[in-house]
SEKESE-326627 format. One record per atom (N, C-alpha, C): x, y, z. Coordinates in steps of 0.2 Angstrom, whole numbers, padded with zeros to 4 digits, always signed. Each point is the difference from the previous one (the first is absolute). Last residue first. Layout:
N
XYZ...
//
This chain:
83
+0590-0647-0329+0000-0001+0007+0000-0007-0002+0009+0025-0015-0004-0008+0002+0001-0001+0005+0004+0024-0013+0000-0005+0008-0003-0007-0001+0005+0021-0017-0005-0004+0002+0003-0004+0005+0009+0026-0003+0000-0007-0001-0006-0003-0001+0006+0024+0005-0004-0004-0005+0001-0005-0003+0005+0013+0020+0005+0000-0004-0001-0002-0006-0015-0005+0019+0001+0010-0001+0006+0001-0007-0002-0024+0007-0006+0002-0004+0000+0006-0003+0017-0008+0016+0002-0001-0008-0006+0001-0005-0002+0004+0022+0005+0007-0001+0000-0004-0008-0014-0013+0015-0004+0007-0004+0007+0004+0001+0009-0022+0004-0007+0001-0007-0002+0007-0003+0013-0003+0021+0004+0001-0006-0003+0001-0007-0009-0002+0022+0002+0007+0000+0003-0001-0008-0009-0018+0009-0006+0002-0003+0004+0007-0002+0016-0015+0009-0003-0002-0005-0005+0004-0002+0008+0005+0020+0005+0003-0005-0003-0004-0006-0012-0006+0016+0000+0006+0000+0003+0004-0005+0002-0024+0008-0005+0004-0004-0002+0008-0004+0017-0006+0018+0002-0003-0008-0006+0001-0006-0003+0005+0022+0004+0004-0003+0002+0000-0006-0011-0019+0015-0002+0006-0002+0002+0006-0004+0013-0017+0010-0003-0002-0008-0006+0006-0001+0020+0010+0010-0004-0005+0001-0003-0001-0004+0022+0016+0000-0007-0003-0002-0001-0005+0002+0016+0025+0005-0001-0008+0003-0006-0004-0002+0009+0022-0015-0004-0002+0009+0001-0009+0000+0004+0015-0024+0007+0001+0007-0004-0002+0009-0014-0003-0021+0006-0005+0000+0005+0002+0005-0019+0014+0000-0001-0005+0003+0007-0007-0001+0000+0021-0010-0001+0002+0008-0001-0008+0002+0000+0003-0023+0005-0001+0002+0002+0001+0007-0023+0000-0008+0004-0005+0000+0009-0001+0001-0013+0019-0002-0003-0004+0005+0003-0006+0001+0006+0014-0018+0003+0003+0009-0001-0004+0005-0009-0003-0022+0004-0003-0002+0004+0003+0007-0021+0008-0003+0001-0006-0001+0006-0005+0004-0003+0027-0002-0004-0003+0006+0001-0010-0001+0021+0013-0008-0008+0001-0001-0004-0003+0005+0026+0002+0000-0005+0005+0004-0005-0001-0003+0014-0010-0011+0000-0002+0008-0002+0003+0005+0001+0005-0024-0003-0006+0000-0001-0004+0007+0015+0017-0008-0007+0006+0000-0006-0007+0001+0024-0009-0003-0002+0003+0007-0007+0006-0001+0003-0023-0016+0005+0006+0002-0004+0005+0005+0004-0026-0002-0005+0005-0002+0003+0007+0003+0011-0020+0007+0000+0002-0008-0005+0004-0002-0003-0012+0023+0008+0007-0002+0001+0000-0007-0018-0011+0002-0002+0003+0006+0005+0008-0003+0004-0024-0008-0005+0002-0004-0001+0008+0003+0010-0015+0015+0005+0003-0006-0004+0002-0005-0012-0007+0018+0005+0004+0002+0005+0002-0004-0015-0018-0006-0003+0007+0002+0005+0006-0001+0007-0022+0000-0002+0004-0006-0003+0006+0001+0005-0011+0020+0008+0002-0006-0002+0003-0004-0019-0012+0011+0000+0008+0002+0008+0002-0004-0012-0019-0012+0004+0003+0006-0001+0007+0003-0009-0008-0021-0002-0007+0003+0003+0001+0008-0005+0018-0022+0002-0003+0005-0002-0004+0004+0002+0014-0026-0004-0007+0005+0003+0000+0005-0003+0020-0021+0003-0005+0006-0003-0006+0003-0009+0008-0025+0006+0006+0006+0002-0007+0003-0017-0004-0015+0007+0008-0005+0004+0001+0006-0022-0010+0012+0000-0001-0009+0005+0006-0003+0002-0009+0028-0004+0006-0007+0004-0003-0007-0003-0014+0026+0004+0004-0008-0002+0003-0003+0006-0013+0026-0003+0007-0003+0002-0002-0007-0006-0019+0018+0006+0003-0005-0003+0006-0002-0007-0012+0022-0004+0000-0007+0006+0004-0003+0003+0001+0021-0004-0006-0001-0001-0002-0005+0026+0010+0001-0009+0001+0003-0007-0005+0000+0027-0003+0008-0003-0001-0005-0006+0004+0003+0027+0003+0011-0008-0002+0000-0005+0001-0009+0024+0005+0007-0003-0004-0004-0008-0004+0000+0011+0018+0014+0001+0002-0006-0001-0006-0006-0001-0003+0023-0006+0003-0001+0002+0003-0008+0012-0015+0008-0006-0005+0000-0004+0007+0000+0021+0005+0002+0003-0003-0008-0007+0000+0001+0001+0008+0019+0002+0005-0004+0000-0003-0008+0000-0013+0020-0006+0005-0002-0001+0004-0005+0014-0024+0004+0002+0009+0001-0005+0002-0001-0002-0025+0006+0001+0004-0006+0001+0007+0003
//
């Protein structure tokens, strides 16, 4: 499989969802969720971090990573986050 499709379709471990807002079950969703926010939104400390990390090469480590980074930018943003 082409890396490039299996890292872009990679799944999270646990589905993101905020109560009223987004969900992501992919890092695609992420990444397109990410680019939609408007750019004073991709310099925050939050929502930067995680876009920093969507552009690096992830291991399942990483993945986590970008999973907990997503929660607290949709929490700072006033979502409720289920798990």
């Amino acid at each position: 499989m082409n890396d490039d499709h299996s890292r872009a379709t990679a799944k999270f471990f646990q589905p993101i969802r905020a109560i009223g807002g987004p969900a992501f079950e992919t890092l695609a969703d992420a990444r397109a969720y990410v680019r939609a926010l408007p750019a004073e939104k991709h310099t925050s400390q939050y929502w930067g971090r995680v876009k920093e990390l969507l552009d690096t090469e992830l291991d399942a480590a990483a993945l986590l990573q970008v999973e907990q980074h997503i929660r607290l930018a949709l929490f700072n943003d006033g979502f409720t986050v289920t798990w």
